[in-house]
N, C-alpha and C positions, 0 to 999 in steps of 0.2 A: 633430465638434469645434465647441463654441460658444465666439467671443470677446465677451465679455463686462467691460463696465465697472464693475462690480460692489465698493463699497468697503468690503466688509465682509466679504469673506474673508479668506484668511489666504494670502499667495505662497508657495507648494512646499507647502503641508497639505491633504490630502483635508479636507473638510469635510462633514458630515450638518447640514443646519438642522431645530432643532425646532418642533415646532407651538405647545410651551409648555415653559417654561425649568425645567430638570430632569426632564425626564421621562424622559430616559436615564439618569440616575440611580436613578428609583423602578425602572425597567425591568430594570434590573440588579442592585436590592437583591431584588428577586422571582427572579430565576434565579439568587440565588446556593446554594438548597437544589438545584439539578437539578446542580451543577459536580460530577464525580467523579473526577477526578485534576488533570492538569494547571491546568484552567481553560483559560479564553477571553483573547485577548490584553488587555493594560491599555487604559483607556477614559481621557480626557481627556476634561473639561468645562469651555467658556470661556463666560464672557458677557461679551458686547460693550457698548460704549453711546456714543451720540452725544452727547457734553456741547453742540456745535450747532447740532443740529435737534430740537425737541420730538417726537421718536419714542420709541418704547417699548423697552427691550433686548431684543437676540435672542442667542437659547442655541446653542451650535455643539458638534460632537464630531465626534471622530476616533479609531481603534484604532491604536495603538501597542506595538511588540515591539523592547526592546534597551537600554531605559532603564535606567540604573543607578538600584536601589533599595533600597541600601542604609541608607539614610538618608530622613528627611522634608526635610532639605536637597536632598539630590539631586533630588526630586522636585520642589521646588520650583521649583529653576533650569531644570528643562525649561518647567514652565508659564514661568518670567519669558523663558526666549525667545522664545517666543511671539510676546509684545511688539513683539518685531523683525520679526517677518514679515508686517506687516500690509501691503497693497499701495500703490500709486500710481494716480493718477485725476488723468488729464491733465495728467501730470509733478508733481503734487503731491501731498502725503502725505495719505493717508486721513483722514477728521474721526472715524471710529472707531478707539474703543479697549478693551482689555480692561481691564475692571471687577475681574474674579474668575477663578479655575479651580478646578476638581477635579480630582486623576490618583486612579484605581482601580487598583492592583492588588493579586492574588489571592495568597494567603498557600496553597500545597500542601500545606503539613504542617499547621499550625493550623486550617486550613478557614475563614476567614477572609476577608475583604475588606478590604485598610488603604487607606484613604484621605487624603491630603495637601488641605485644602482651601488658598490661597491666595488673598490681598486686595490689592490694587492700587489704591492705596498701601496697606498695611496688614501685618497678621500671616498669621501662617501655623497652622495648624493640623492634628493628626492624628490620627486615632481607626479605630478595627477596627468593621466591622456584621458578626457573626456570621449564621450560614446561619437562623435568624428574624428579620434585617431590625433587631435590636438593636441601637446603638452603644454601644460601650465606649474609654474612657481608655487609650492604652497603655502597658503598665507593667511589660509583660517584654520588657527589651530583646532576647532572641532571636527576637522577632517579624522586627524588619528584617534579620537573618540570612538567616533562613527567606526571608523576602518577596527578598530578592536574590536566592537560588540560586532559586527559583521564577519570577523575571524572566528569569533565565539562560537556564535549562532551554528554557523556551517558546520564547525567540529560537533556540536549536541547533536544535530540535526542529521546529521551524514549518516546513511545507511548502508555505505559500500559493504562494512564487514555481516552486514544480515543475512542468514538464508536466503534471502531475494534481495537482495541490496542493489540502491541505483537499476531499479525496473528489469532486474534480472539478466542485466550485463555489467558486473563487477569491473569497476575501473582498474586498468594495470597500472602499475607506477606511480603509487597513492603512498604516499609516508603518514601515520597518522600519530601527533603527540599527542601526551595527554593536555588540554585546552587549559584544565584549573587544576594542575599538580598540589597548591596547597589553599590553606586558607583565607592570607594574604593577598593570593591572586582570584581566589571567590569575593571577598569582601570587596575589592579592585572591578572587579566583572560587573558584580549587581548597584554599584555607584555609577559606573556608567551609563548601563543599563535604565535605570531606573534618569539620569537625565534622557536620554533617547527614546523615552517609552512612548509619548504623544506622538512618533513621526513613526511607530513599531507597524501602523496600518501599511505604508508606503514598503513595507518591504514583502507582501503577500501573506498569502498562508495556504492551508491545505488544499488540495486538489477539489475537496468535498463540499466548498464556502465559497459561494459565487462574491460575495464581498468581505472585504477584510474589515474589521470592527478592534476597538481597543481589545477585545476579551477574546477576541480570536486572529491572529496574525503569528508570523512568527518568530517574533520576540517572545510573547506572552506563549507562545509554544513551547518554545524552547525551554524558557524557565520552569515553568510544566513538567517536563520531560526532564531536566537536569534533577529536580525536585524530586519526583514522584519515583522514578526507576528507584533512588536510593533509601525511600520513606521517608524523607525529608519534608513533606509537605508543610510543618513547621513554619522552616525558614522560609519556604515561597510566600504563606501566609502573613509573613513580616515584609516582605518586600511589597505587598499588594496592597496592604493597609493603607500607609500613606496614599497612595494611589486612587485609592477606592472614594478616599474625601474630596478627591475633585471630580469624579464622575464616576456615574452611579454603574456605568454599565460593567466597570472592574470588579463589581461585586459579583460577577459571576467565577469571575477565577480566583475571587478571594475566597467567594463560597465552595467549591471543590475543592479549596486547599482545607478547609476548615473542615469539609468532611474527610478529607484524607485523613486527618491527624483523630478521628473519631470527634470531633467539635461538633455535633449535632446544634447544639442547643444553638453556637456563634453562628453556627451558618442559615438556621433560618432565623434568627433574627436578622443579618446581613439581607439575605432576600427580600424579606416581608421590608426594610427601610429601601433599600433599593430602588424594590419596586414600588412604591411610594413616590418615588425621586423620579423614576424611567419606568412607566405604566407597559409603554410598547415595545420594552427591551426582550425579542425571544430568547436571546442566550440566558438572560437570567430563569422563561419560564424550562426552558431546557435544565438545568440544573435542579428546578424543583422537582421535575417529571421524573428524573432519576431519581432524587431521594425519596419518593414515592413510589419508586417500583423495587427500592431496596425495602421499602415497608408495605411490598403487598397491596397499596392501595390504587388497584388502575382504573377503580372511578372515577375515584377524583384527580390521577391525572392522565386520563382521556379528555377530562375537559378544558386540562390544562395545554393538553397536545395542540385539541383541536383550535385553540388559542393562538398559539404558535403559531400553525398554518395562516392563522387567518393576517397575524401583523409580519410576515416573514413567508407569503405562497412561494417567492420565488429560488425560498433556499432550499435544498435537498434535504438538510439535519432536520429540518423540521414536519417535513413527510414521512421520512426514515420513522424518527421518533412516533411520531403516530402510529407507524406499522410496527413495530415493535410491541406498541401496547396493546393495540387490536391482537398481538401473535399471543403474548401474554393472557389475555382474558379468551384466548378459543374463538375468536372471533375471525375465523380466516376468509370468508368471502369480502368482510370488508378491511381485511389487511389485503387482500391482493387488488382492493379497488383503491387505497392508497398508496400501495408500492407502483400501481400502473402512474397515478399521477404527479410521479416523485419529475422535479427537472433535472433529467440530464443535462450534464456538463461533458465538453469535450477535453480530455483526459491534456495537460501539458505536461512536458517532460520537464526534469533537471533542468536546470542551466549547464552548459556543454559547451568545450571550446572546440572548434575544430581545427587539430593543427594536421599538418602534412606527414605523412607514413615514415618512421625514422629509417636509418640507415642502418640503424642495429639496437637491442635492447638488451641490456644487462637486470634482470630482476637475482635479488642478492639472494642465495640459501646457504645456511651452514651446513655443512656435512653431517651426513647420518651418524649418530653417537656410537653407535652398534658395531661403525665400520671407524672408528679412533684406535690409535694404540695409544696406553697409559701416559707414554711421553710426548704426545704430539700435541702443538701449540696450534688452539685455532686460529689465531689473530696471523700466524705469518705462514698457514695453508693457502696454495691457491684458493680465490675465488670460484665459489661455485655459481651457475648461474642455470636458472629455471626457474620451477613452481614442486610444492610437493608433489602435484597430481601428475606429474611427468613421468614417475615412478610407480603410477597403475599400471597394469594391463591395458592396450587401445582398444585391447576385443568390449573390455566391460566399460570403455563409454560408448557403446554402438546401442543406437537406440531405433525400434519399430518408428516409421513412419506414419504409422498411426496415432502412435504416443505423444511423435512430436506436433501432429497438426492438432491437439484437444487445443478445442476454443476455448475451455477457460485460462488456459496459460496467459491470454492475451487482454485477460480483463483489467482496467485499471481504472481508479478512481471513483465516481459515482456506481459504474457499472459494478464493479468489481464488492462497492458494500451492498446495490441492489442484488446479485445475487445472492450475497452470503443470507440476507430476508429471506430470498426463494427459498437457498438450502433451508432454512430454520423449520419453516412449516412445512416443506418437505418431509426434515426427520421428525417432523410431531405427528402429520397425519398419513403419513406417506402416499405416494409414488399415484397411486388409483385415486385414493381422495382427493388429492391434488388436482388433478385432471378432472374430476369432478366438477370442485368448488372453484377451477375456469369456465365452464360449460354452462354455470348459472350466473356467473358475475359477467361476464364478456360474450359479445354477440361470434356466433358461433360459422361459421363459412357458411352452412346448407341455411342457416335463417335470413343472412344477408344476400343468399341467391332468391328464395322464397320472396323479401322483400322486393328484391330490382325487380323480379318480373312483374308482381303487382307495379308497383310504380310505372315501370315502359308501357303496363295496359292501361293505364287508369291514362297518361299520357297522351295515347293511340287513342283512348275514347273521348276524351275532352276535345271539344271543337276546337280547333287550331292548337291543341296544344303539342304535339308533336314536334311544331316547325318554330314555339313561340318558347317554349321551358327550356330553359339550361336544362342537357343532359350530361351523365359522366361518358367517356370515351369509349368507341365499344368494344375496343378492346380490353376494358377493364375486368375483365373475367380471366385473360388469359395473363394479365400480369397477378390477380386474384390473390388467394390465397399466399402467407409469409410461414413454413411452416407448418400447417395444418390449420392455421388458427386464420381468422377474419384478416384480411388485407387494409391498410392505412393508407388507399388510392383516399383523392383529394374528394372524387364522388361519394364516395360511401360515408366520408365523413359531413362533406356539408347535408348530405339526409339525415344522419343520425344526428350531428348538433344542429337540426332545424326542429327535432322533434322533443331535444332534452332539453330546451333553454330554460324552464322553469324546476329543474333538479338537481338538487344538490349533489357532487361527488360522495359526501360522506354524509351517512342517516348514522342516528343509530338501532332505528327500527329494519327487521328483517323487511327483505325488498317484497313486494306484493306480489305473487302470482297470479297473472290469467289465463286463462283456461281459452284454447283456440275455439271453442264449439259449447254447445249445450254442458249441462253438470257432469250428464253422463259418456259421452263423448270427448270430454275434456283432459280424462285422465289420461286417452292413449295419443294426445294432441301433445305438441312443444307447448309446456307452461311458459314461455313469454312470450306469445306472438297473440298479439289483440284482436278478439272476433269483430268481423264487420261483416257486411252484405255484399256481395258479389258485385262488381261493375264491369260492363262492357260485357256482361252476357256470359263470361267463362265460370267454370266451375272451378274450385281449390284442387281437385284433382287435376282439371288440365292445368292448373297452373304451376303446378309440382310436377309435372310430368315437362313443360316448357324449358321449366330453370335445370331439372338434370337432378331433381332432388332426391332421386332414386338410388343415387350412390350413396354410400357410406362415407364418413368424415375422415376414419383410421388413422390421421397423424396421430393424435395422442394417444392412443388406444383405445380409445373407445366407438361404441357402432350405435349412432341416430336411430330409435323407430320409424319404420314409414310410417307418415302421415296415411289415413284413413278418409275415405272421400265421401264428405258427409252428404246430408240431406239432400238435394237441388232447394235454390233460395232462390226468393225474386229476384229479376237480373236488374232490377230499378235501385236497385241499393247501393252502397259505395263497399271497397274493400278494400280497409289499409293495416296494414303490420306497426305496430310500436312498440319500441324499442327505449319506450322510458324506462324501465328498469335496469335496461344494459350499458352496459359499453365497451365501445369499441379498443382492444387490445392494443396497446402502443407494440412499436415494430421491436425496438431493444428488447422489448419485455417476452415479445413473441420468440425472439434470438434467444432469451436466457433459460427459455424454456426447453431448445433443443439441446442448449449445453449441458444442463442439467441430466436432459435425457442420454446424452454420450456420455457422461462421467456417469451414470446408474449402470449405464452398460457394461463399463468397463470395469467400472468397482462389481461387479457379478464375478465377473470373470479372474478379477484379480481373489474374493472370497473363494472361489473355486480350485484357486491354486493354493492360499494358504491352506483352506483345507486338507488337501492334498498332501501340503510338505506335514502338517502335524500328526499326519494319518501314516505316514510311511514311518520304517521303524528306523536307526540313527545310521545301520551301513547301507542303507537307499537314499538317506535325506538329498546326496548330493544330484542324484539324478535331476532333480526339481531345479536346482542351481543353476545348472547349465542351461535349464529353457529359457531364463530371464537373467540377461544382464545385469550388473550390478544399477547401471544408469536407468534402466526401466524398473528396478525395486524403489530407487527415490521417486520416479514418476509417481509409483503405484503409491508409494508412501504421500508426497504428497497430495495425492487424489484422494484418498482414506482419510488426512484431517482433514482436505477441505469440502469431503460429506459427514463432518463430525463423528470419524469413527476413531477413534483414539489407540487404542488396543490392536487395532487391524495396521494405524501407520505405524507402530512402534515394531510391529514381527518386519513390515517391509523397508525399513532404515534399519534393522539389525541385519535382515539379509543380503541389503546394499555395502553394508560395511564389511562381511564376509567376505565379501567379491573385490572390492576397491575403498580407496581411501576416500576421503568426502567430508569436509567442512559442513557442507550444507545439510548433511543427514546427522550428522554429531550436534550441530546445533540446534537441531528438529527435536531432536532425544533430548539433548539437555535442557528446551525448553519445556517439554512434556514433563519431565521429573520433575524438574524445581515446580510445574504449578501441585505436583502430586506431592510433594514437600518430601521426596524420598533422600535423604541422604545420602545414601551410598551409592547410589545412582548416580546422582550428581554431581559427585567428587569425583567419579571415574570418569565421569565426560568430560570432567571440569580438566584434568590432570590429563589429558589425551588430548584435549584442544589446545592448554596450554603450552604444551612440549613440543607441537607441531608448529604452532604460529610464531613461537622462538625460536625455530627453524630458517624463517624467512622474515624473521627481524620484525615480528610485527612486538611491543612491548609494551602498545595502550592501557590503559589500565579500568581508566572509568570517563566516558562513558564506551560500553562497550558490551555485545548481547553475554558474554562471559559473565561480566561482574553484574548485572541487572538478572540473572537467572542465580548466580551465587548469593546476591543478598535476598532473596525470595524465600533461602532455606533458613536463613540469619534472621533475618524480621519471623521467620515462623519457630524454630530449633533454637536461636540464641547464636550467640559466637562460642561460646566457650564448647558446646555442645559440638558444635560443625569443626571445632581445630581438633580437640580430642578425636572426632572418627578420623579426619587427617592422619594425624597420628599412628591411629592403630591400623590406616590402610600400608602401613610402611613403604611409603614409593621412594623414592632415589635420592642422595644429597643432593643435584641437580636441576630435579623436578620441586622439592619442598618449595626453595625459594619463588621459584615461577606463580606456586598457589599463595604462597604466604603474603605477598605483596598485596592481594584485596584485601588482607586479612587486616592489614597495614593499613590501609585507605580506609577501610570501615571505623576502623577504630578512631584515626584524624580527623576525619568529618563526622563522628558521631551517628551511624548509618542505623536505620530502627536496628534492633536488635543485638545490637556491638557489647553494651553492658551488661547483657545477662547472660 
């Protein structure tokens, strides 16, 4: 933290200073062709000026999400507050002032850029630069329509303040208001809304939906999300209705609002008419699948899954879904044959501007409460400027290089929910099983060796076939194996799908076993490799002894039987390997397996040291402290939830916060409690994040991961219950307010649990 007397910032506004005035501007008219859905948060541009001192004006910017854009008024008035936030320099008011502004924001549907320019003293002005950098006059009022629900959206949707927010690089210099402070401006929002809803496809949706549909985009997300976090499922269920009478496919978000609110009965009636209406809609059988696995029945929806697949193969949710329910009914040979055939998608980021490396940044913090005397006035303090985390120790963000290379930090999107399937069956059958029920569902490295050399002989024995068969490269053994597991070269695949065309990916009968040799002989043989007759004169032994099949497999842990060299056969006979029961490992899947295998590793080691710290008695605990950083206790914490170990990440975010201060692990905590419905827990995290992020001006209220783990104890405890422990925790006249305000918000929106 630097304090600074500085009279040209702005009090409570991140600031970026430019090297040359508008350059954030050209910056952002250049990335407005790379925006592909949402866009990037609104940009704010102010120049200053000293009427006196003979200095030169300086250019300033800041990101903004939550401003009402409905209007080039609206717009306006955010810049003319501005105005007000210039600071104090030694109790007297700043000799700078703002000259001018620009607010940018990004129109979703139009593809658009409107910007409000504003003149102090002066006019105002507003114009669109299209995605070539053109300006144009605006002259169809459904522009600021558009541009509202497009402000909206971005503020529900925006992730920066998450534990992992914005893909785990937190944007600096983000102002965030609240989007729907009352009513008034909710009733205003979903009027729009709901005209914009037929064009909600045009604006994307999740990373996880290769196509955007009325019932998944995000619009129909958003509202979702605004909805659901608060237990308002209700109201969305009002907004959807209408909607749903014009097409059937809305009755899938009509139907998850209607089970929100415990609407059982409306919601499969809604289904069952629906689908009636849209026979081949998968979102709606997706919504029945879950209210089916909320009642325990996954026979019947297995065969609603496998439905899905079959009108939607190319969307990911509807493989997912399938593996999921195979995980559910114990069926995991053939949940790992449907998570193999899930399609991956490649992972897109945010929309992102890129502008030019400022000259200087000012991020605003108030001063530490601890370090005020009784009569000091914050408002005409120097500005302070930093981050709280400036104020840890640098020892304890120093993290092992090993911690920071774990490939699952880097998972995102498809990959990132096929893993969390891996983890699932993982923690059900664990680690050995695992490795197992791949060894019987996927063609295994030593059987695809075993195969090739049959085939090169059979090859080498057929007249002219040698010089006349497509072969794979022969160097394909030495690119081989991915992992431990069968290699995805382009050869091994066109033999295997030349030998599966008539098999389905998904049975529901157990896959057949055959037996390499006679009955008796068969037992100490690979069950999937098909007996044939010898060709070209060699024995199964020389031909195991050719391919190298004498080694042992040991990636995954496990160790092949050698094959046993049967009988001598007629050499007039054919010899070929089939591989109809297998299949060949996709490479991601093959990669999620090693990850998996580093995060087991590491979570050993990290159980070894909890161990450790509980085992020692309280005047030794600290020795254990010192071995691990505070920043490698969050590693270790988040490694612990994300192999479902709950109790294991709560000791390593308690020992992280011992060490250093950390948003990211207070938020981890706080959302552990609230799903544990602990109150007092929650109130503590609740009242420690609050006090710190009014520190640095943060003052959102809802939507926000605070008030969405605060109302989880409210829809479960009541409010009146949750203000009482308030109450009797007695924290500060300073701190009440900061908590009392959701308490405020729950009540005006009517949040489940506000009236009891």
């Amino acid at each position: 933290m630097v304090v600074v007397a500085d009279p040209s910032v702005l009090r409570g506004v991140p600031e970026f200073f430019e090297n040359e005035l508008a350059e954030c501007l050209a910056a952002r008219t250049e990335s407005l062709a790379t925006f592909r859905e949402l866009g990037p948060p609104d940009l704010c541009h102010i120049v200053k000026t000293n009427p006196k001192a003979q200095v030169k004006d300086i250019g300033s910017y800041h990101y903004v999400l939550g401003t009402d854009a409905s209007s080039s008024a609206t717009l306006a008035a955010y810049l003319n507050s501005l105005t007000y936030t210039i600071g104090w320099v030694a109790g007297k008011p700043s000799p700078w002032k703002i000259k001018s502004g620009t607010y940018c924001c990004f129109n979703a549907f139009s593809r658009v850029d409107v910007r409000v320019e504003v003149r102090i003293p002066g006019g105002v002005d507003s114009y669109v630069v299209d995605l070539r950098g053109d300006r144009h006059p605006i002259s169809n009022t459904d522009i600021w329509n558009e541009t509202f629900v497009s402000a909206v959206l971005r503020a529900i949707l925006d992730d920066n303040d998450e534990p992992d927010g914005n893909d785990g690089q937190p944007l600096l210099g983000l102002r965030k208001l609240d989007p729907i402070p009352t009513l008034a401006a909710e009733k205003k929002f979903l009027e729009a809304a709901q005209a914009e809803f037929w064009k909600g496809w045009q604006l994307g949706t999740e990373p996880e939906v290769q196509v955007a549909t009325y019932f998944s985009n995000h619009l129909s997300n958003g509202i979702m999300k605004y909805f659901s976090e608060a237990g308002r499922l209700g109201e969305a269920a009002k907004f959807f209705e209408p909607l749903y009478e014009k097409d059937a496919e809305v009755g899938a978000a009509l139907a998850r609002a209607f089970l929100g609110t415990d609407e059982e009965i409306k919601a499969v009636k809604t289904l069952h008419d629906a689908l009636k209406r849209q026979p081949l809609s998968y979102g709606l059988l997706l919504v029945q699948i879950d209210f089916l696995k909320s009642k325990k029945k996954y026979d019947i929806a297995l065969k609603l899954a496998k439905l899905a697949v079959t009108y939607a193969p190319s969307e990911y949710s509807t493989w997912a879904k399938l593996t999921e329910i195979y995980i559910e009914m114990g069926d995991y040979e053939s949940a790992l044959l449907s998570l193999n055939s899930c399609p991956m998608f490649t992972y897109c980021e945010r929309d992102a501007q890129r502008l030019p490396a400022p000259a200087r940044t000012h991020l605003p913090l108030k001063p530490d409460p601890a370090t005020l005397k009784p009569d000091d006035d914050p408002k005409k303090l120097p500005a302070n400027s930093g981050t709280v985390f400036d104020e840890n120790d640098p020892r304890e963000n120093e993290v092992h290089p090993e911690l920071q290379r774990l490939p699952a930090l880097s998972l995102r999107g498809t990959f990132s929910k096929a893993y969390a399937l891996l983890i699932r069956i993982q923690s059900k059958v664990g680690w050995d099983e695992l490795l197992r029920f791949r060894s019987v569902v996927f063609v295994m490295e030593e059987e695809y060796r075993i195969h090739r050399a049959l085939a090169e002989e059979g090859n080498k024995a057929a007249p002219g076939g040698g010089d006349d068969q497509p072969r794979g490269s022969e160097d394909g053994d030495e690119d081989g194996p991915v992992n431990g597991f069968e290699s995805s070269s382009s050869a091994a695949v066109a033999e295997v799908e030349a030998e599966t065309e008539d098999v389905q990916p998904i049975t529901d009968e157990n896959m057949e076993r055959i037996s390499l040799d006679s009955a008796d002989e068969g037992k100490e043989k690979d069950a999937h490799l098909k007996p044939a007759a010898p060709k070209g004169g060699l024995s199964i032994d020389e031909l195991l002894r050719k391919a190298g099949a004498d080694q042992q497999s040991g990636q995954g842990g496990e160790t092949k039987p050698r094959a046993r060299a049967p009988n001598p056969r007629p050499t007039r006979h054919d010899i070929s390997f089939s591989f109809k029961n297998k299949r060949l490992c996709e490479k991601w899947l093959d990669n999620l397996f090693m990850v998996l295998y580093n995060d087991l590793r590491l979570y050993t080691a990290l159980k070894q040291e909890i161990t450790q710290y509980r085992n020692q008695s309280t005047t030794q605990s600290n020795v254990l402290l010192y071995r691990k950083t505070g920043a490698e206790w969050e590693i270790y914490g988040d490694l612990a939830r994300r192999l479902e170990h709950e109790e294991d990440a709560k000791v390593a975010y308690r020992l992280c916060l011992d060490q250093k201060f950390s948003v990211k692990s207070w938020l981890r905590l706080l959302e552990m409690y609230g799903d544990d419905g602990n109150i007092q827990l929650t109130l503590a995290a609740v009242v420690k994040l609050v006090t710190i992020l009014d520190r640095a001006f943060v003052e959102t209220t809802y939507p926000s991961p605070v008030a969405r783990n605060l109302f989880k104890i409210i829809r479960r405890h009541g409010l009146a219950k949750v203000q009482n422990a308030l109450i009797s925790m007695n924290i500060s006249k300073k701190q009440y307010p900061l908590v009392t305000r959701f308490f405020e918000y729950a009540e005006l929106f009517s949040v489940a649990g506000s009236n009891w």
